[in-house]
C-alpha positions, -999 to 999 in steps of 0.1 A, spaced: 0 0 0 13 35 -9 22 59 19 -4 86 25 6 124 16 32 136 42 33 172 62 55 182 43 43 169 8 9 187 17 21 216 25 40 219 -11 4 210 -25 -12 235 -9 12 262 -11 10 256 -50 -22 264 -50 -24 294 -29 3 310 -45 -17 309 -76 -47 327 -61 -25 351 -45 -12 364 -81 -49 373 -90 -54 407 -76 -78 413 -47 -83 372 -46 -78 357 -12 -85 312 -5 -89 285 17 -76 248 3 -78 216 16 -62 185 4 -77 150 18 -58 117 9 -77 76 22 -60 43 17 -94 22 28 -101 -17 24 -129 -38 32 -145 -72 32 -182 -83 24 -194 -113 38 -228 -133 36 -250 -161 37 -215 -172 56 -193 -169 32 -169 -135 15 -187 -121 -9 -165 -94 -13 -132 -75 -13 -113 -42 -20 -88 -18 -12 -94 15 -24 -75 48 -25 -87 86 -31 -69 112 -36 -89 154 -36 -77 185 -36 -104 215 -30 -96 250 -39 -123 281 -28 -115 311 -42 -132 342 -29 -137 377 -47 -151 397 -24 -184 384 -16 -185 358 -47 -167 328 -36 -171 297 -58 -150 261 -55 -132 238 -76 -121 204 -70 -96 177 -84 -81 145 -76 -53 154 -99 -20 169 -81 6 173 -111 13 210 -119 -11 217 -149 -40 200 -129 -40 225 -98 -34 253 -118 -67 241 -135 -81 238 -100 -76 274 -93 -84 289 -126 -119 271 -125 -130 282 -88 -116 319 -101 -136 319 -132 -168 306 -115 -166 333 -85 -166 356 -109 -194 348 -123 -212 337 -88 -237 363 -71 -225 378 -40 -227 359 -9 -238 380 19 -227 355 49 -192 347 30 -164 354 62 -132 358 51 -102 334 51 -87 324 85 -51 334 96 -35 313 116 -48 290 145 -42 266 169 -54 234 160 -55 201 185 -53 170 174 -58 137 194 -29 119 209 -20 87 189 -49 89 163 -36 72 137 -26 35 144 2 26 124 -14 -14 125 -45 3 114 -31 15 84 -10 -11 71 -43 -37 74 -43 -58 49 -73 -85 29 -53 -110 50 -66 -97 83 -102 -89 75 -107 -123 60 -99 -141 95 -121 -116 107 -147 -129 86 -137 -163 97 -140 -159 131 -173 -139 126 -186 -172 104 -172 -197 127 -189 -184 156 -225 -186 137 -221 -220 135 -249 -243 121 -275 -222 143 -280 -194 119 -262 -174 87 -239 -143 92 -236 -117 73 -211 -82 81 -188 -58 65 -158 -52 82 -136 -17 73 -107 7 82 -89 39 73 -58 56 71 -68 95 62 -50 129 63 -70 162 57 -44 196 56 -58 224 54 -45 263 45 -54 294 35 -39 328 18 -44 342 51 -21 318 67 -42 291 85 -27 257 85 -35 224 95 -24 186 91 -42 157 112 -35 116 103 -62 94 116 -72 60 111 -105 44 113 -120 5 123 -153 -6 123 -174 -42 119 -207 -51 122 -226 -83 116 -262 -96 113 -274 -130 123 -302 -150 111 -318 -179 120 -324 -207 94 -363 -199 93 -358 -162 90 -376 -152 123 -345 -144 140 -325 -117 140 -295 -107 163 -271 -72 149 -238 -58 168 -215 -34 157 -188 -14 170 -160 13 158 -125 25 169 -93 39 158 -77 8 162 -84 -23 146 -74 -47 173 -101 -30 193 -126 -51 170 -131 -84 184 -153 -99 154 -157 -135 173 -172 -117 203 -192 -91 180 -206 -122 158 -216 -143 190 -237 -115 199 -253 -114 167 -260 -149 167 -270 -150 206 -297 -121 197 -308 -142 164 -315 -172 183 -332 -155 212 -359 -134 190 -365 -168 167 -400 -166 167 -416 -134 182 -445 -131 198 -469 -105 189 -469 -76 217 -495 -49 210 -480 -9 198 -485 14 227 -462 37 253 -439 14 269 -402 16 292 -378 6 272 -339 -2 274 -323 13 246 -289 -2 234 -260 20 228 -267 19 184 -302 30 196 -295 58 215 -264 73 193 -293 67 163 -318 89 182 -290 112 200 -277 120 161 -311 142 155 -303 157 186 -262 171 182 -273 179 149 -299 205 161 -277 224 181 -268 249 159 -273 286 171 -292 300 140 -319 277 137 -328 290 174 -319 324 171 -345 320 143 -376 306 161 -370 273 141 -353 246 165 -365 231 198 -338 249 217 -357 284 210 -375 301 237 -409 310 229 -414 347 225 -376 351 209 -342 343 219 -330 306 232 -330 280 260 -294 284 264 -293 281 311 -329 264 309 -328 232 330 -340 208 301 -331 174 311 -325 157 341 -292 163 364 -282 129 350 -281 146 317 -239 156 306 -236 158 268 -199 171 257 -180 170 230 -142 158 229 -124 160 196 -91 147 214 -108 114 225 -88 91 194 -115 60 194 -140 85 188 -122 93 154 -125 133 152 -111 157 132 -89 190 152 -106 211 126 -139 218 109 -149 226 74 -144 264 77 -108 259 98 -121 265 130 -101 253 157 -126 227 176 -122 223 211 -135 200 242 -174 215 250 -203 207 274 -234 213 258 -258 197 286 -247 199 321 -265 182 341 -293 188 329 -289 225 317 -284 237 280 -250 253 284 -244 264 249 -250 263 210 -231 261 181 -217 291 161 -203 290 129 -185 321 119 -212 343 99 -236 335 128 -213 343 157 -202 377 140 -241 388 140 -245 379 174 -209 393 192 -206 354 199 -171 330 203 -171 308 168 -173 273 182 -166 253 151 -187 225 145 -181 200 171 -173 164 170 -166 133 192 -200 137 212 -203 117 243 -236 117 263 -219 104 298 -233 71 312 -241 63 347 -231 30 368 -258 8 364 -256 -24 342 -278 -40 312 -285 -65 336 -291 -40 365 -314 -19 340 -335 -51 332 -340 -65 366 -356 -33 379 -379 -30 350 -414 -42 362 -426 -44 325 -405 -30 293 -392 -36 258 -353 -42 254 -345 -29 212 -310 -36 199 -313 -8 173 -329 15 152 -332 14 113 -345 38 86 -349 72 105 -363 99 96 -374 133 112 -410 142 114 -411 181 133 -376 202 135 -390 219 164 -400 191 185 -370 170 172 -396 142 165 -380 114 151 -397 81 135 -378 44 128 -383 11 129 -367 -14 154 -345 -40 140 -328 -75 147 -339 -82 184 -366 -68 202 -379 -86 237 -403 -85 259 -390 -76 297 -417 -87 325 -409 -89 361 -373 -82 359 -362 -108 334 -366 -109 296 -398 -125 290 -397 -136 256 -389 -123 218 -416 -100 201 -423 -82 172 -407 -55 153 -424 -17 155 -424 19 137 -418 42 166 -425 83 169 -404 101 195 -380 125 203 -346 122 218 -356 152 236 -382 132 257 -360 96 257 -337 118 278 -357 135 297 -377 101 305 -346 84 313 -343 68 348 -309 45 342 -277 44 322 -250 21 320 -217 30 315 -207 43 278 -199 25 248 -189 33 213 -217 33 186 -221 55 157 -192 77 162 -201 87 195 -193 74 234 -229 65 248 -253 42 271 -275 19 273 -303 36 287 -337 32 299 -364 55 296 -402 55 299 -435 63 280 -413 55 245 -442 55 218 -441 23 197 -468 34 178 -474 6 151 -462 -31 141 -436 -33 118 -437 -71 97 -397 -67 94 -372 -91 111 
């Protein structure tokens, strides 16, 4: 495998390009350059299905004239093709209509990257390895049901400058399997999954026999009725629902009247007690496994944040245009959300639930109301019935409607955290969770 661009080697990129919009007069630019070596491995019906390694290569030039700004992009780096780069982001800002919200190029910043991000085993991961972790993930479904998963990884680097002298280089590298059981009469169904910076954190025996343990245990669900139940909401589950919620945070939308963190009458919730005092949600861009870049899209330094201390909205985000209108700190747009557990156990969580539904995760999401953050889904591969402390039996699949706005302030219990769609969260269990219809899916 080819080595990925160096510090040095970027910054030549980059510095080509820039010096090309600096001889344009009155034209200033940011540039990024992002370079992936990735491979991964298919597998189903127990056997590979499929293989690759794959390697991409783009340079992005934005070229700003005044308030037209306009980019180009190549995956080309020899001379003639970033001079084309440039020339076309010129020629199309010139022609763009002013941009009232365009901010000017960053100077230079401070950027923090996370200790040890990039895994040098990571990156040199070959077929080899992911077809014994397809092995181990097949061996362990034995003759009780068929597996199917997809296991990846990542070696990246994303630099980033500017005429006005920003600069930035971060090297990561990304893991992740996941795998889906079935038993041999198709009413079972059993899914795990988990992500790190590491591959060696990926244990796919242990990730398939839980798969295959869920399969087998929901073979043949029984029919519960829709309704509001309590419900204990694996860690996929609750980074599924917890997605709508980061991704609301954003100042402007509740500046504007249009976000469930706007305070009727004008202005936001920003010190409202929301949540319960069980409620922490931060933001660490330093935390490696959690794969986060020291940088966002517009070269904004990101740092560590609390958004939801217990239980209180501390703060939204600001981009730059937004921040200047409001006299605000920019705070980038944050990455490597965490929503902070507590000390119980799944165990725990299902022994003191007098009557409940247990999901494994959430599929096909979509939001219904902005403003209430309503979110509706389907469960997926394992959902059971909890009675009297102990999980009853398996049952059948439903469409839900709710918020992740009321599964946290319903919550009563929360394990300790786990990783699960990019971000460091529970299990949790909550109450009144509407699973409004029945859902025929396995």
């Amino acid at each position: 495998m080819a080595a990925l661009t160096t510090e040095t080697q970027a910054r030549r990129i980059l510095d080509r390009a820039l010096a090309l919009v600096r001889a344009q007069k009155g034209a200033a630019a940011t540039a990024s350059l992002d370079h992936v070596h990735a491979g991964n491995t298919r597998f189903a019906v127990s056997e590979i299905t499929s293989s690759a390694n794959v390697e991409r290569m783009q340079l992005s030039v934005t070229v700003q004239l005044g308030k037209r700004v306009a980019t180009a992009t190549t995956n080309q780096l020899d001379d003639h093709a970033v001079a084309d780069a440039v020339a076309r982001a010129a020629r199309i800002a010139r022609l763009a209509p002013e941009n009232p919200e365009a901010m000017p190029p960053l100077g230079a910043q401070t950027y923090r990257p996370a200790k040890a991000a990039s895994d040098a085993a990571t990156a040199a991961l070959g077929p080899d390895v992911r077809a014994a972790a397809a092995g181990a993930a097949i061996g362990a479904a034995g003759d009780k049901t068929s597996i199917a998963g997809f296991h990846e990884h990542a070696a990246r680097v994303r630099a980033i400058a500017s005429t006005a002298g920003a600069w930035g280089y971060h090297a990561w590298t990304d893991a992740g399997m996941s795998c889906t059981a079935r038993t041999p009469d198709g009413t079972g169904s059993g899914w795990a999954g988990t992500s790190s910076h590491r591959a060696k954190d990926l244990d796919a025996g242990a990730l398939a026999k839980v798969a295959v343990d869920k399969a087998v245990a929901s073979h043949k669900p029984q029919r519960l009725d829709p309704g509001r139940y309590t419900v204990i909401l694996e860690p996929a589950a609750v980074a599924d629902l917890m997605s709508f919620l980061v991704g609301a945070l954003g100042a402007r939308r509740a500046d504007e009247g249009r976000s469930f963190f706007s305070k009727p009458g004008g202005g936001t919730r920003v010190g409202d007690k929301l949540f319960p005092e069980t409620i922490t949600l931060r933001s660490d861009p330093t935390d490696a496994q959690l794969t986060a870049t020291p940088f966002d899209r517009e070269q904004v330094a990101i740092a560590p944040a609390t958004w939801i201390d217990k239980g209180v909205l501390k703060g939204l985000v600001y981009g730059r245009y937004w921040a200047s209108t409001k006299s605000k700190p920019v705070t980038g747009q944050p990455d490597g959300f965490i929503l902070e557990g507590g000390k119980a156990t799944r165990d725990e969580l299902i022994k003191g639930t007098k009557r409940g539904v247990l999901i494994t995760r959430f599929w096909y999401l979509r939001s219904l109301d902005p403003q209430t953050l309503m979110v509706t889904g389907l469960t997926r591969d394992g959902v059971y019935l909890i009675e009297n402390g102990a999980i009853a039996r398996p049952v059948n699949n439903f469409r839900f409607n709710e918020s992740p706005v009321q599964m946290l302030a319903r919550c009563d219990g929360m394990t300790a955290t786990a990783i699960a769609g990019g971000m460091r969260v529970p299990t949790l269990r909550t109450n009144e969770f509407n699973l409004a219809s029945i859902s025929e899916a396995v």
